[in-house]
C-alpha positions in Angstrom: 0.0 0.0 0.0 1.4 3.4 -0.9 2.2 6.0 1.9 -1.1 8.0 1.6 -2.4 4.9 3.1 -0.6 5.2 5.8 -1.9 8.4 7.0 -5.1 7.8 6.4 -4.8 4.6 7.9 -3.6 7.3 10.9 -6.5 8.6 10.7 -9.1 5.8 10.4 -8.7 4.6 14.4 -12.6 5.1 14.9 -13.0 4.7 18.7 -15.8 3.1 20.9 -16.4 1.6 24.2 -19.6 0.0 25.8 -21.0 2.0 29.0 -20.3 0.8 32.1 -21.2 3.0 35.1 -18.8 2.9 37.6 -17.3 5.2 40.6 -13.7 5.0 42.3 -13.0 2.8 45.3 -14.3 -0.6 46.1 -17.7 -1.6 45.5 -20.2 -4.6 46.3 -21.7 -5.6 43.2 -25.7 -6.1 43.1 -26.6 -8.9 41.5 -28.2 -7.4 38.5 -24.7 -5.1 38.3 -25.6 -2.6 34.9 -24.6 -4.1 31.4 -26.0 -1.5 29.4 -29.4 -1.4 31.2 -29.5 -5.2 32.0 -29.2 -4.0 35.4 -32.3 -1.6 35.5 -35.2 -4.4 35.0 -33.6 -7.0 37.3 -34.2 -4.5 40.1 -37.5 -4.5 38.9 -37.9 -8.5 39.1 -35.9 -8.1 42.5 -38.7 -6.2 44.0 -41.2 -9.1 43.1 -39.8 -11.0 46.6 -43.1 -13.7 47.2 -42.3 -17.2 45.5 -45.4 -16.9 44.5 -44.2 -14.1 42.4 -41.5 -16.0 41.0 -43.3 -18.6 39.7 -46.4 -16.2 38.2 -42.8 -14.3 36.6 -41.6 -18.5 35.1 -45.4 -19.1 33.7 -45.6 -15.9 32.3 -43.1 -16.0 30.2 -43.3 -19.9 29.4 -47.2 -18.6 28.1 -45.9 -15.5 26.9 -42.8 -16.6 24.7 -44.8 -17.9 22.4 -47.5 -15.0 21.7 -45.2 -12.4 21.1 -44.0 -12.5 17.5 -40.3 -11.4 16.6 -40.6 -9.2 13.5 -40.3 -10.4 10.3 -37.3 -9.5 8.4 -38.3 -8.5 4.8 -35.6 -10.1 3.2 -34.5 -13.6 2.8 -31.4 -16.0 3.5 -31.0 -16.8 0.0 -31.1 -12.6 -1.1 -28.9 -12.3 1.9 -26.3 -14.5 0.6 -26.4 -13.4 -2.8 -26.2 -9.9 -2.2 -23.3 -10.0 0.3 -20.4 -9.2 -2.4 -22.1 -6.3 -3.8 -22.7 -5.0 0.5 -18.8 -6.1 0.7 -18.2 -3.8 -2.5 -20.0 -0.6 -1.5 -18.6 -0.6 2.0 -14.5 -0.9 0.8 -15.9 1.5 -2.0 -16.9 4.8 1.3 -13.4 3.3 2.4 -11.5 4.7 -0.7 -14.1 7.4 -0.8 -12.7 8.2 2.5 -8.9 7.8 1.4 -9.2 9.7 -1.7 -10.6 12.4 0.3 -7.9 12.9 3.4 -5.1 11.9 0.4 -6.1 15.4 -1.6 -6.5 17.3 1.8 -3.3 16.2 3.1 -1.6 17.3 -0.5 -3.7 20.6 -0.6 -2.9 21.5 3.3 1.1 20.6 2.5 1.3 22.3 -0.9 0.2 25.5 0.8 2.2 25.6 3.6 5.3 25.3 1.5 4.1 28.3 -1.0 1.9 30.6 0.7 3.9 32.2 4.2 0.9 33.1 5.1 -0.7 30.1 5.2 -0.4 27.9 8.5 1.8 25.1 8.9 0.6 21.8 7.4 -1.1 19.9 10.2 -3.4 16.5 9.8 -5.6 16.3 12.8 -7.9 13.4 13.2 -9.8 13.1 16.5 -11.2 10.0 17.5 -14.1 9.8 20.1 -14.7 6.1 21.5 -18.5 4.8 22.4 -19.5 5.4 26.2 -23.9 6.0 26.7 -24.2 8.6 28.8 -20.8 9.4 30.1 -20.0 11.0 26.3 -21.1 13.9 28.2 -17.1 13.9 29.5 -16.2 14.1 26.0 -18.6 17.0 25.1 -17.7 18.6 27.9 -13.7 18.2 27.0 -14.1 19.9 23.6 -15.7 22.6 25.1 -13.1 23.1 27.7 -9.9 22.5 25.0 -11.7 25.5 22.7 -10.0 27.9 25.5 -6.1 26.5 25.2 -4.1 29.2 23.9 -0.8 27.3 23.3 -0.9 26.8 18.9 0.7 23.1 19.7 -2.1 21.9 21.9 -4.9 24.2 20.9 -8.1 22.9 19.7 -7.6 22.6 16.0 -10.2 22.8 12.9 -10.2 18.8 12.5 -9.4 17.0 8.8 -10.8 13.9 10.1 -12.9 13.0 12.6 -13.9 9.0 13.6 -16.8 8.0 15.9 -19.0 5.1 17.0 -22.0 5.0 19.4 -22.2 8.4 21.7 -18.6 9.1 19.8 -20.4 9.6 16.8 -23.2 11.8 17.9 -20.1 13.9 19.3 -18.3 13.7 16.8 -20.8 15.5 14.2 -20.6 18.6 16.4 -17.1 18.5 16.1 -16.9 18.0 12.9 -18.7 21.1 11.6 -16.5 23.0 14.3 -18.4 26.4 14.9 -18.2 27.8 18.4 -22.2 27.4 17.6 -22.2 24.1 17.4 -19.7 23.2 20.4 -22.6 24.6 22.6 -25.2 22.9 21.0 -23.2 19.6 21.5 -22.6 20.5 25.0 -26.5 21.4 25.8 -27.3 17.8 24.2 -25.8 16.1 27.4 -26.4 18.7 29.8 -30.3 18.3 29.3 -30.7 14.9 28.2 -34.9 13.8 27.3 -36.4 12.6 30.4 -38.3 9.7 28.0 -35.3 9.3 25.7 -35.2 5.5 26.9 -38.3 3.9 28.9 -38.4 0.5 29.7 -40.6 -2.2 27.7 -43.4 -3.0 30.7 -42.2 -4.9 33.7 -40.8 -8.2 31.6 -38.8 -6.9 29.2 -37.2 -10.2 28.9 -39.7 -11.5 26.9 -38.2 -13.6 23.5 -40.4 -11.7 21.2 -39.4 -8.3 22.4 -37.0 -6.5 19.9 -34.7 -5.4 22.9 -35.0 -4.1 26.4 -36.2 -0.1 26.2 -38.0 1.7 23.2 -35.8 4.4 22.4 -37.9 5.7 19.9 -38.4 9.3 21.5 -34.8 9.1 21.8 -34.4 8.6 18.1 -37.4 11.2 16.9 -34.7 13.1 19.1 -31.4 12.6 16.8 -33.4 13.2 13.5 -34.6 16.4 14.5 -31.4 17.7 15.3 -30.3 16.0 11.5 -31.6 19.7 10.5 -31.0 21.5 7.2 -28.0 23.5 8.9 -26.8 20.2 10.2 -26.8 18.7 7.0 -25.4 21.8 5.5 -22.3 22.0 7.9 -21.6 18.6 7.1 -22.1 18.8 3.7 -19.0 22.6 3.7 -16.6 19.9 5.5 -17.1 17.5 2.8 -16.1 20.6 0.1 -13.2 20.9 2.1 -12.1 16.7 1.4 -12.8 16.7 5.1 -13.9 13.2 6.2 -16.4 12.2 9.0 -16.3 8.7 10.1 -19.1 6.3 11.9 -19.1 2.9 12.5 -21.7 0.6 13.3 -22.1 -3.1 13.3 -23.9 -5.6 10.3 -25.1 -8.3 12.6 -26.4 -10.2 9.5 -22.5 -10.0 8.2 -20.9 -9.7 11.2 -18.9 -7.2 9.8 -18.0 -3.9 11.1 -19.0 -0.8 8.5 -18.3 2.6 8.0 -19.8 5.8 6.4 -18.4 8.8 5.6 -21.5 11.4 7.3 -20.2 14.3 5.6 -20.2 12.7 2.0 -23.8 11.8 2.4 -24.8 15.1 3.3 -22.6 16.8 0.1 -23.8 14.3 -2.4 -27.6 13.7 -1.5 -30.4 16.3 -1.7 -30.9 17.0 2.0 -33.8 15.4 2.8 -33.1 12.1 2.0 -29.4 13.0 3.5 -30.8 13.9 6.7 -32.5 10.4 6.8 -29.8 8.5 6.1 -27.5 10.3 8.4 -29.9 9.6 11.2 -30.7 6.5 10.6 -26.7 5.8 10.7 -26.4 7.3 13.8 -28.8 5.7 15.5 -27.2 2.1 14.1 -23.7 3.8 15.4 -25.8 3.8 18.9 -28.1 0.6 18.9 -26.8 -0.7 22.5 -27.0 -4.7 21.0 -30.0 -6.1 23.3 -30.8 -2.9 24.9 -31.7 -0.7 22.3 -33.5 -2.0 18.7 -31.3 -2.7 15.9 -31.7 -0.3 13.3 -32.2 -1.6 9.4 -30.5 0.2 6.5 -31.5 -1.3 3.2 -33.1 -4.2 4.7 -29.8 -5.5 6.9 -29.8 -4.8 10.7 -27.3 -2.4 12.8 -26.4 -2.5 16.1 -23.8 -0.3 18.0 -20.1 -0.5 16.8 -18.8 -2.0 20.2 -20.3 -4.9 19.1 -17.4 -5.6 16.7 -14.6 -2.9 17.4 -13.5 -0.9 20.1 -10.2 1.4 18.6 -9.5 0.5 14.9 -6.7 1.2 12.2 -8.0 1.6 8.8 -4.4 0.2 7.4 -4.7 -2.1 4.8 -1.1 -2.8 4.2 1.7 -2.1 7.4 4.5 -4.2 5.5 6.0 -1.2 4.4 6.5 0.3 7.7 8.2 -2.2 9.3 11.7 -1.9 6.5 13.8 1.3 6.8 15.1 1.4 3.7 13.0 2.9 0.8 11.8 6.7 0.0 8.4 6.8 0.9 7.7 10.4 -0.2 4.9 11.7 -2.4 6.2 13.9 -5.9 4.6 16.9 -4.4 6.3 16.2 -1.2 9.3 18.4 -0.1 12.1 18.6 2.5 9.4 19.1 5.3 7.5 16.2 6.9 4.1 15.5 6.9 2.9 16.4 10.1 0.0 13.5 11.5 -1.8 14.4 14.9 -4.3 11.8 16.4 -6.4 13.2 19.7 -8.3 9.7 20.8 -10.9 11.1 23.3 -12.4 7.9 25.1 -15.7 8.6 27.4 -14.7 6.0 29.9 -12.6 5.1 32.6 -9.2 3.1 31.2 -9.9 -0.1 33.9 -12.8 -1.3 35.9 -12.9 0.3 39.1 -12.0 -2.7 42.1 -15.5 -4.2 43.1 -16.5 -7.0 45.2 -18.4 -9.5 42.7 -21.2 -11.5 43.9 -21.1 -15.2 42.7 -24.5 -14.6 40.4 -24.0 -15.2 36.5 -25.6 -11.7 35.6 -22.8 -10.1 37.6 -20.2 -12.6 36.6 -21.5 -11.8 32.7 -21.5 -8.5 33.3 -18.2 -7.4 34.8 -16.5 -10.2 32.5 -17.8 -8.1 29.4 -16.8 -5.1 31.0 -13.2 -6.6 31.5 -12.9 -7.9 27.8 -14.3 -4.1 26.7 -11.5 -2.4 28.6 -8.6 -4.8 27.9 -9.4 -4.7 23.9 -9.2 -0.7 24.4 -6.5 -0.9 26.2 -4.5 -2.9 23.2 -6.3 -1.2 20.3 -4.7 2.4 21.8 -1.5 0.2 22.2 -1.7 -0.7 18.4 -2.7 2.7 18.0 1.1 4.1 19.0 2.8 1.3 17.9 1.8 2.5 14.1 2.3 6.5 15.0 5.7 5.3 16.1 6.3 3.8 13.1 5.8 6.8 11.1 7.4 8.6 13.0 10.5 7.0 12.9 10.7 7.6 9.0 11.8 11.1 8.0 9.3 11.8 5.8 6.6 11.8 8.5 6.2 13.7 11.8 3.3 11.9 13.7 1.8 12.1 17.6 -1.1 10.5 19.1 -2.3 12.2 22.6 -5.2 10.5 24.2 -7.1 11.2 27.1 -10.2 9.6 29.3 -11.7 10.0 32.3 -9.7 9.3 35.6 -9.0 6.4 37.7 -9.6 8.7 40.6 -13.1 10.5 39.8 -16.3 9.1 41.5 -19.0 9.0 39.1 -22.4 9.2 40.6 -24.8 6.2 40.6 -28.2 6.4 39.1 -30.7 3.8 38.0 -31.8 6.5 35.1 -29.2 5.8 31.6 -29.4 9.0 31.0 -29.3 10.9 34.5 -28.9 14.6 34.2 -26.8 15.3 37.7 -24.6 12.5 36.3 -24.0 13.8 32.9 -23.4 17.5 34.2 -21.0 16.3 36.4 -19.2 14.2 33.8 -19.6 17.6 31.5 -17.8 19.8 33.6 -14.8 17.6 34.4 -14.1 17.3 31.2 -14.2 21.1 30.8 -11.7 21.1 33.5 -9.4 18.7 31.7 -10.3 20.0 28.7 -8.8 23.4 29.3 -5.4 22.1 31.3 -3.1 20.6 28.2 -1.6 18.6 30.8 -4.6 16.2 30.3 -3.3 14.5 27.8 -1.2 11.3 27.7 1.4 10.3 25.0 2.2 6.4 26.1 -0.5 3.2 25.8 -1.0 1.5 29.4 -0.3 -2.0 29.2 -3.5 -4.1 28.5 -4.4 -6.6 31.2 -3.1 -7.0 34.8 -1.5 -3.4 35.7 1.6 -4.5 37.7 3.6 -1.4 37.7 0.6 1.8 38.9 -1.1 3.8 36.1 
């Protein structure tokens, strides 16, 4: 793969993480401990305490399993299997979409750095926001905070690419159009979160015909109607500008993970039907699997991006960065490097918090998942600096990642609610406070797994 791979391949580590509540310290699990809302309804059952209960609970949903009919998908195995090469082909054709686009930015940004000395240096900054429910409110929060660094190395820059799944996504929109307009719109969204954005489906939500745990649908009329005209339109400027915005989501009939690039919908669609599609994407990017209803896009079902990635480098080919011999330069490139800044932003904490598990298989289930979500983070930002120091150590490139997430240290404040506004606003202002101190940001991966030497 030629060079210009390479830094988009920089550039395509689209971030997510599953939401875990948690708070600092040691903690007693309940038996129903949260796995993205799993928690909420067996508090509910919990409450039932008469075996009488338990058994009217059993025989319900022996009776009740039956009556309550999964939907029908409209399309079948047979067109599922014969249209999976031409599903293959369309998503590694927004791929090279997406490559094509950073390729002529990168050359455009470079070009006029070395002519123009007015110009500003030539800088590629991707940002990278991972998954996280609720607590993306850190995240929005952050950006708002950064937009007041004055130093020009560590200041908030006008981002080439930006890469999002689940609540990263959502944030990541706002960031991508960049307007000190749209950073407090983005930071409004998860200070004042919908009070029926997610309701539980009755008291047995566990039924087998049930799509999935809550309706989210006012949470979903909510996304589209902020997929407004100007939306689409600020979108659609980046785009002009071979500016690339990335979200992920998951093809559970595939099993593959996907990708759209938002802002090249919105440039080459008339905007109603770009709005749709836009918000139909990012409501896939956010389909919690089990909790919240898969969302179809041209008859094949979505779910949230965790399901299948957590931190992710778009590289097709790294054989060429492992050999130091070899010019790897562009014609249009001269003496100066090509300067490559990643900014991962993860809306979680790095490791589980200590807590005292109770021998129950929803806990066990739960904190295992949340284990396996954090230690796969942990090595996809590892294989994230492994590849910028690769780059870097060739002269033609000058590349940094900086990442940042919410501390070991802070106590996050329980609720039963998903969305809980004193929760968010807390998470909101600390990140404006880290957001606004440079200092926040780390350079060096932690070691995935067992953390023998202290964080």
């Amino acid at each position: 793969m030629r060079p210009r791979d390479a830094r988009t391949g920089a550039g395509e580590m689209v971030g997510t993480m599953a939401r875990e509540p948690g708070s600092s310290g040691i903690e007693k699990a309940e038996p129903g401990a949260r796995m993205a809302g799993v928690g909420t309804w067996l508090r509910a059952v919990r409450r039932l305490r008469s075996a009488c209960a338990r058994v009217l609970i059993a025989a319900a949903l022996v009776a009740l399993g039956g009556a309550c009919q999964t939907p029908q998908r409209r399309i079948s195995v047979d067109d599922l299997m014969a249209q999976k090469s031409t599903v293959l082909r369309e998503a590694r054709d927004e791929i090279d979409r997406a490559e094509a686009s950073s390729n002529r930015r990168i050359e455009a940004e470079y070009r006029a750095a070395s002519t123009d000395p007015s110009a500003p240096a030539q800088s590629y900054d991707v940002l990278v926001l991972s998954g996280g429910g609720a607590f993306g409110a850190f995240g929005a929060g952050f950006l708002s905070g950064w937009g007041s660094v004055a130093d020009p190395e560590l200041a908030r820059p006008h981002f080439d690419r930006v890469a999002g799944i689940s609540t990263g996504a959502l944030i990541g929109s706002y960031a991508f159009i960049g307007t000190p307009a749209s950073y407090e719109s983005l930071v409004a969204e998860y200070e004042n979160p919908g009070k029926n954005w997610v309701r539980r489906r009755g008291l047995i939500p566990i039924l087998p015909g049930n799509v999935s745990l809550y309706d989210v649908s006012e949470f979903r009329r909510h996304v589209r109607g902020a997929v407004n005209p100007d939306f689409v339109a600020g979108l659609a400027e980046g785009a002009a500008e071979d500016r690339v915005l990335i979200v992920g989501a998951t093809n559970v009939d595939y099993g593959i993970f996907r990708v759209w690039d938002a802002a090249r919908i919105a440039r080459d669609s008339p905007d109603d039907e770009a709005a749709e599609e836009i918000a139909s994407i990012l409501s896939a990017s956010s389909a919690i699997p089990g909790a919240f209803p898969p969302v179809e896009i041209d008859q094949l079902l979505y779910v949230d991006g965790a399901a299948a990635m957590q931190v992710v480098g778009g590289m097709d080919d790294r054989g060429w960065l492992y050999g130091s011999s070899g010019d790897s330069s562009e014609p249009w490139q001269g003496e100066a490097p090509i300067r490559v800044r990643v900014w991962i932003i993860v809306n979680q904490k790095l490791r589980p918090d200590p807590m005292l598990v109770q021998s129950r298989w929803t806990t066990i289930a739960a904190r295992s998942l949340s284990i396996l979500l954090r230690t796969s983070l942990l090595e996809s930002l590892q294989d994230a600096e492994t590849v910028m120091q690769l780059l870097n150590a060739r002269p033609e490139y000058d590349a940094i990642l900086r990442y940042v997430a919410i501390p070991q240290d802070f106590e996050i404040p329980e609720s039963d609610r998903m969305f809980d506004p004193k929760t968010m606003r807390a998470l909101v202002e600390l990140g404006r406070r880290m957001g606004a101190d440079p200092s926040s940001w780390r350079t060096r991966a932690l070691q995935p797994g067992a953390p023998y030497r202290m964080d």
